[in-house]
N, C-alpha and C positions, 0 to 999 in steps of 0.2 A: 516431413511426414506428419499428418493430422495424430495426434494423440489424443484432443482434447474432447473427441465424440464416440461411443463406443455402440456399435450393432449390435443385436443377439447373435450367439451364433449360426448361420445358416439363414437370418432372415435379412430380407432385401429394404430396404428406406419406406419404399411401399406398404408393408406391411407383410405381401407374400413368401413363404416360406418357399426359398429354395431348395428342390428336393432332383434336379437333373444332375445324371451322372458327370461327373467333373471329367477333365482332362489333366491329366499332372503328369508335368517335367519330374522327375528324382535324379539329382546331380550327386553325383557321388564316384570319388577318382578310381575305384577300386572295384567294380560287379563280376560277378561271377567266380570269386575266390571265398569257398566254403572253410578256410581256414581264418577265416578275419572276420571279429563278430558284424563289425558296424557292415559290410559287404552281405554277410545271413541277415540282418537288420533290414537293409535295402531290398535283397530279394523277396522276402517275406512278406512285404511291407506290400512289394507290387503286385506279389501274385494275390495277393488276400484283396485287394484295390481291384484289380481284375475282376476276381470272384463276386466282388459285390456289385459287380455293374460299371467301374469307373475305367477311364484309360488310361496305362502309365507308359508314359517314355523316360526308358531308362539312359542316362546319357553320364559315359565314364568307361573308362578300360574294359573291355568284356565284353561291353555292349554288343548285342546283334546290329541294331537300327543306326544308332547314335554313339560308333567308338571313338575313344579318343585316344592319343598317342601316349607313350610314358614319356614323361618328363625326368630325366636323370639329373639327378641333383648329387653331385661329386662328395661322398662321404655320409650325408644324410640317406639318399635312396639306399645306399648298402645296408643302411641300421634297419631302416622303415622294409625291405625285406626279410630281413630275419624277422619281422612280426607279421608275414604275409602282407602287408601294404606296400601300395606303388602307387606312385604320384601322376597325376593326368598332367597333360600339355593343355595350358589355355587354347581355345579356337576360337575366334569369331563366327567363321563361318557354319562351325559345328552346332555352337551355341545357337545363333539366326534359324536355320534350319531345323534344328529338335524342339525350338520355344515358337516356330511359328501356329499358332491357333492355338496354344494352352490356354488354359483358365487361371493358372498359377504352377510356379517356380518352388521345389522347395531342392534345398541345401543342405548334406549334408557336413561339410568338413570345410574349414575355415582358410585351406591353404589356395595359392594361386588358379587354383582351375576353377575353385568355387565363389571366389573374389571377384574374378571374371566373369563368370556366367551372372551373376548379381549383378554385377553391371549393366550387360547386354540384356537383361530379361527389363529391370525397371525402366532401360533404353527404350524399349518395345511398349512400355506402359502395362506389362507385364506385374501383378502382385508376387511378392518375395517371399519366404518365408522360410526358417533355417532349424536344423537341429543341433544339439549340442552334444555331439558323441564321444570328443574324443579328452579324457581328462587332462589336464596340464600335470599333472603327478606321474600320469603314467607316461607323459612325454619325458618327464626326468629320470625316474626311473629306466629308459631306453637312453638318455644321455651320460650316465654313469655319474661320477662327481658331480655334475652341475647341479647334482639335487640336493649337496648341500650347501649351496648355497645361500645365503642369507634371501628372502625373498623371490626367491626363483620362479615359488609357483604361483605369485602373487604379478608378477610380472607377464606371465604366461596366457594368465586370466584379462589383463589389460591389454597385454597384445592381440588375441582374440577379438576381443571386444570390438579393438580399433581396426582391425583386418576386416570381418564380416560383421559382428553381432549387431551393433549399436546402428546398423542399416537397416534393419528388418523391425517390424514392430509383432509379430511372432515367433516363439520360439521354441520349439520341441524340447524337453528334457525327459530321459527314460525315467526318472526318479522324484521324490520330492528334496531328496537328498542332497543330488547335484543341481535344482534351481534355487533351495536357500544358499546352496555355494556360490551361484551369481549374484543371487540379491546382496551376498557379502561385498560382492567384489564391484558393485552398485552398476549390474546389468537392470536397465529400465524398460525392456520390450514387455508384452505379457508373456508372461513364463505358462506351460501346458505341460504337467506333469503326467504324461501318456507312457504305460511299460511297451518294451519293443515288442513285447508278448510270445511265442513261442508259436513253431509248427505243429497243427494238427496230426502230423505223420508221430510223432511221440505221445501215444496213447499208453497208457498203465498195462500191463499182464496183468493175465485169471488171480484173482486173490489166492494169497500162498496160506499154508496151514503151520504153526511156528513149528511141525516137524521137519518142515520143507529147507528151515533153517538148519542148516550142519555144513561141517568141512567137506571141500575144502569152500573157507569166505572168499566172497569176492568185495573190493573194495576198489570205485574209481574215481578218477579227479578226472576233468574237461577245462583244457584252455590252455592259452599259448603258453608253452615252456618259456616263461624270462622271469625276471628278479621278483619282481612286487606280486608273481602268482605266486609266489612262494612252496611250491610242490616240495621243495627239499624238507617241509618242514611235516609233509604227510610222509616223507620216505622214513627222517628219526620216526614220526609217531608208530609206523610201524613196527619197526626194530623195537621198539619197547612196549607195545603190546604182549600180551598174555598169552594171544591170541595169532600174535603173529607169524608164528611157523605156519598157519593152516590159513592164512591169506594169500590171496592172489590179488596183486597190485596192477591195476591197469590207468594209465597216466597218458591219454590222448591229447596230442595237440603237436604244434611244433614250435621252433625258435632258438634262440641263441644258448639258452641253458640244456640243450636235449645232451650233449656229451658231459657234461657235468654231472645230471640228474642219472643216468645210466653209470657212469663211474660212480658215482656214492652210494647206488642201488645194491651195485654189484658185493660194494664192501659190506654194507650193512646189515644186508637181505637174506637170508637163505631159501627164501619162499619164492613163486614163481613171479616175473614184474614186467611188464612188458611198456616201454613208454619210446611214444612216437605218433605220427601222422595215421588219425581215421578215418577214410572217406566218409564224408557227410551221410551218406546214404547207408551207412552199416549203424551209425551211433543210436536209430533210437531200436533195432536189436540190442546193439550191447549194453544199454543202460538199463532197460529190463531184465539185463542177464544180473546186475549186480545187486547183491546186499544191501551196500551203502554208497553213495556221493561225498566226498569230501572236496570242500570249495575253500582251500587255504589262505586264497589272496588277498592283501591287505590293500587294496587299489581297485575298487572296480565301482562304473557309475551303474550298473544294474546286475549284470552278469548272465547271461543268455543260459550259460550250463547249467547254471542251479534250475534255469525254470524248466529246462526241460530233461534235467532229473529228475526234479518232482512231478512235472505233467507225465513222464513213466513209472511213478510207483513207487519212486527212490526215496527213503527217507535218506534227507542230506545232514552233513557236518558242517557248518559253516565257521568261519572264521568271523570273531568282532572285531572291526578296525573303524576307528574312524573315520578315514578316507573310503571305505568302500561301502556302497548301498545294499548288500548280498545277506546282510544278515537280518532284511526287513523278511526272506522266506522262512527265517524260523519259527516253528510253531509252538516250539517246548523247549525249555535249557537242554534238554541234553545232545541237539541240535544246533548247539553254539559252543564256541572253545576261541580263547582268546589268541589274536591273530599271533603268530609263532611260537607258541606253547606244547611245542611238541607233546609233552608229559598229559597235558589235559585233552588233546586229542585223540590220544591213545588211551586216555581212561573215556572219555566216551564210545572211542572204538568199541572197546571192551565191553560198556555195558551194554549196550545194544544187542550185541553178539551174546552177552550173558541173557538178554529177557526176550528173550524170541516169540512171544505173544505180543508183548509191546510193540518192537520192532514189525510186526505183519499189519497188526490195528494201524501205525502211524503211517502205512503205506500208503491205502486207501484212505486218510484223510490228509494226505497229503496232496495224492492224484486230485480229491475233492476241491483241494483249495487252490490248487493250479487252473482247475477246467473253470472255476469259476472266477478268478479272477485276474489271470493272467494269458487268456489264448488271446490271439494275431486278430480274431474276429473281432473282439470287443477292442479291442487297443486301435485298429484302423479304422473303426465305428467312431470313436474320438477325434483319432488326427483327422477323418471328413469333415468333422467338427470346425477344427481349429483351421481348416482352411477354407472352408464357407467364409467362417465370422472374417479372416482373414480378407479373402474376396470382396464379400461384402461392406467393408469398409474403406476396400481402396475405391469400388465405385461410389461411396458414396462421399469421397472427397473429391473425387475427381472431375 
């Protein structure tokens, strides 16, 4: 692959500025499961791609046009269910058929269906281009011990690499977070640090008045119940809040930790708690219903729920951790609490709930800072971006 000349974005060798609506394959094993972000990532991603003129063929489990079969993989599919993912079956003939006439291929997941379709599309003379969705920490994190292993996730990031990355000379990252994590790991493609951005369907509520704040609180977390979200550590912060008898705790999502997080709720809590499966289509009422957003996880390359707690009005809680990108939406320290600090979580709980002018002001300039710099509109305005210049540089090796 030509490294050594580089296009503008969207411009052709000529000079002419390519401005015709694209055709784009999106490969991705998993469509139409509202419980798995990188799958809402995908959907989003098409319908907003539609919207602005382009065509997408979605091609992966779900699919209307372009389905693929599940692949069962004896011990792995079991785990990769419990986080709502399922694994596509390679196809040739699938792949042939959904990449004939596109302008470009893009990829989201490194594992066999995706490996394959990168094959079959450059096959075709087809341009490639790939995102990076899925962290190797949280792949450990979902393998239990192996994440303490010496190197594990340094190994993860090279497997990767050698699987899909280091074929593509594009590459989606949601964050700037997780590309200086490849630049470590000495991924060479160009790195596009594009947010997955959020649906326009989660717009803010009528601005509250801080009377509007009183019991009983509402307090919610969004996202898969498993280890590295860490929910269990909004359940203690509850229980020792101030404030906690007159909260109501709501914890959407599902996964392997949902009997656990209910059992320790049950002990903890005396307040009312409700945690389990949201259909997509109820979450951006309910997070207009809530107070507060608490995003506990110490693992995440962007985090979809924070954005669209805050693109509803939510002032959130975030957790700092090193490994996760989530605490780039805070606006103010008292929107940050160090990742499983139960005690400092629940002292921010607290104060929020104690300064009820504050908390209504930080809503609306929260909503602010979502519509402005995180909606689907401008994020897919970008990746047209990065697959023009993408385009246009395999023709102009070619």
């Amino acid at each position: 692959m030509n490294r050594d000349r580089e296009v503008p974005s969207g411009q052709r060798e000529n000079g002419d500025i390519d401005v015709r609506p694209l055709t784009i394959a999106l490969v991705v094993d998993t469509i139409g499961n509202h419980g798995n972000g990188t799958s809402n990532s995908a959907l989003q991603y098409a319908q907003e791609l539609e919207r602005q003129g382009h065509h997408v063929r979605l091609v992966g489990i779900g699919s209307q046009e372009y389905p693929a079969k599940v692949n069962r993989i004896p011990l792995v599919s079991h785990i990769a269910a419990r986080q709502q993912m399922q694994f596509a079956k390679p196809s040739d003939t699938l792949f042939r058929t959904a990449f004939a006439g596109v302008d470009v291929v893009h990829i989201y997941m490194p594992f066999s269906f995706g490996r394959r379709a990168r094959i079959i599309a450059q096959e075709m003379g087809i341009p490639v281009t790939a995102g990076f969705h899925v962290q190797p920490e949280n792949v450990l994190y979902s393998a239990g011990p192996l994440r303490f292993v010496p190197g594990a996730s340094r190994f993860i990031y090279w497997l990767f690499k050698r699987w899909l990355y280091r074929y593509v000379d594009h590459i989606h990252t949601p964050t700037q977070m997780i590309a200086e994590e490849l630049r470590k790991h000495h991924y060479d493609a160009k790195l596009h640090a594009i947010s997955n951005g959020y649906s326009p369907r989660f717009v803010p509520r009528q601005p509250r008045a801080a009377a509007d704040i009183r019991p009983p609180y509402r307090v919610a977390a969004s996202g898969r119940l498993s280890l590295e979200k860490s929910q269990i550590t909004l359940i203690k912060a509850i229980s020792l809040c101030r404030h906690g008898a007159d909260i109501e705790l709501s914890i959407c999502g599902t996964g392997p930790m949902r009997r656990y997080l209910q059992m320790r709720a049950k002990r903890l809590l005396n307040s009312p708690v409700r945690i389990g499966f949201q259909p997509n289509d109820r979450m951006p009422g309910l997070l207009r219903s809530q107070d507060l957003l608490v995003h506990a996880s110490v693992v995440d390359i962007e985090s979809l729920s924070v954005m669209e707690g805050i693109g509803s009005g939510v002032v959130p809680i975030i957790a700092r951790s090193g490994l996760s990108a989530a605490s780039q939406f805070a606006l103010t320290d008292q929107s940050l609490f160090e990742a499983r600090n139960a005690q400092q979580l629940a002292d921010r709980i607290d104060w929020w709930l104690d300064h009820p002018m504050e908390l209504v002001s930080w809503e609306q300039k929260y909503a602010r800072f979502a519509a402005q710099r995180y909606s689907v509109e401008s994020s897919v305005r970008q990746f047209i971006e990065m697959e023009r210049e993408s385009i246009a540089e395999y023709e102009s090796s070619h």
